[in-house]
C-alpha positions in Angstrom: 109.1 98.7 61.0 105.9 99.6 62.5 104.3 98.0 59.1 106.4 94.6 60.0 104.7 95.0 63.6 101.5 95.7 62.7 101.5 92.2 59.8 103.3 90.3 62.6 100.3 90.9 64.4 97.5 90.3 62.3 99.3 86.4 62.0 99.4 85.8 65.4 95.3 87.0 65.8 95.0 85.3 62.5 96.3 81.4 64.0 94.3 82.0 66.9 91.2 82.7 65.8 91.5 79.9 63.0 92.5 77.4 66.0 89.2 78.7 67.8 87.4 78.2 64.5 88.6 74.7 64.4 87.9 73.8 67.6 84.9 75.7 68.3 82.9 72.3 69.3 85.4 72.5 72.2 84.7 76.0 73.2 81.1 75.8 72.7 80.9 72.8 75.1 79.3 73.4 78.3 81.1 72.4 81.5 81.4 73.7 85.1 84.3 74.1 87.5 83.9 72.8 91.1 85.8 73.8 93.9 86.2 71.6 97.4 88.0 72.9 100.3 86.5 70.3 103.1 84.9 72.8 104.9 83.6 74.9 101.5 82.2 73.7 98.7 81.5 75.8 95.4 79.8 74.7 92.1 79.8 77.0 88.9 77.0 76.8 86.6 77.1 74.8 83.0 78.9 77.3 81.0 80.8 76.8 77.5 84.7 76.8 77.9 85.2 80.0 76.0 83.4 81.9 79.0 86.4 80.2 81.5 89.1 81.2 79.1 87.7 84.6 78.3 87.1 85.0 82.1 91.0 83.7 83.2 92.6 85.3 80.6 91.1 88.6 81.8 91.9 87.8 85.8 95.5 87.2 84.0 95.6 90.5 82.6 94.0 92.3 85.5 96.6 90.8 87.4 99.7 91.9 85.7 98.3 95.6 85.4 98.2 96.1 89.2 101.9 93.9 89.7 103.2 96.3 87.2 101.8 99.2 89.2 103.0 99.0 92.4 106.6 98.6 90.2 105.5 102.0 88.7 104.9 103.3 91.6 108.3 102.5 93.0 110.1 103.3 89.7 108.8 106.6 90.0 109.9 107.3 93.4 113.6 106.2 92.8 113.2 108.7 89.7 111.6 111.6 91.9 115.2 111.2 94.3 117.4 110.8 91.3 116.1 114.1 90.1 116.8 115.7 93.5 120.2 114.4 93.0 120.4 115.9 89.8 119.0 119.4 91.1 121.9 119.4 93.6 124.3 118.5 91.7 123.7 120.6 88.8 123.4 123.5 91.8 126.7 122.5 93.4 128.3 122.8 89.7 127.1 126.2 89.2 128.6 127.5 92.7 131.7 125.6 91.6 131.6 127.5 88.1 131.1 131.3 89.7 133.9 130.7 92.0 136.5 129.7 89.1 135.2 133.0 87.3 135.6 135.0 90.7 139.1 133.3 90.7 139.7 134.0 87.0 138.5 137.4 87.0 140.5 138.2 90.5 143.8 137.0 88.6 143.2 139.0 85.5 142.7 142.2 87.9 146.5 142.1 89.4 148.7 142.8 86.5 151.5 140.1 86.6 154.5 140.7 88.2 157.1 142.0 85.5 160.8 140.5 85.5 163.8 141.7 84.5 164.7 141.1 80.3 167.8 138.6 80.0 171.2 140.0 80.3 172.5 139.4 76.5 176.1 139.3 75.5 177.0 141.0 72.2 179.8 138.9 71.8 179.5 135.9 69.4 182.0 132.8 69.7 182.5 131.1 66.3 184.3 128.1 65.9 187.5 127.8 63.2 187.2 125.8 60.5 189.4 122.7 59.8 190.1 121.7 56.4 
């Protein structure tokens, strides 16, 4: 599987570098972005495309990484009580556990009370056979 994973991957950076190949007059072209608030107004320089796609698809990544963090952050708290939970329940099963063998070994330390054998009847009734 991990040899599947690893040619799966080689394709996919395989098509995109051949489609940035093939379009690498677009990419090389120099443009700028301009931003215009009313109040603000921001020019970049001439720079070729692949800088802004480089650039944005960095911010993109930059910008999962710390979404994902504050997630790991909580996820690690709820597992932080969990495990607390755990501790105390594992604790109260134990205390549960010696009190069954106290019980147990209490029970086994008073001989049972002993009753009385059956009363049997040496006579035997048998029934006559009919022909």
């Amino acid at each position: 599987m991990k040899k599947v994973k690893i040619a799966f991957w080689i394709v996919i950076f395989g098509f995109v570098g051949l489609l940035i190949y093939q379009n690498r007059i677009f990419f090389m072209a120099e443009s700028h972005l301009v931003l215009n608030l009313g109040f603000f107004h921001y020019e970049t320089p001439f720079l070729a495309n692949a800088v802004f796609f480089v650039a944005f698809f960095l911010i993109g990544i930059l910008m999962t990484y710390f979404l994902s963090l504050f997630k790991q952050f909580r996820d690690a708290k709820v597992i932080k009580a969990l495990k607390a939970k755990e501790s105390s329940l594992v604790e109260t099963v134990a205390t549960l556990e010696r009190q069954l063998q106290q019980q147990k070994s209490a029970a086994a330390a008073t001989p049972p009370p002993v009753s009385e054998p059956p009363v049997m009847d040496d006579t035997i009734d048998v029934a006559a056979e009919t022909k």
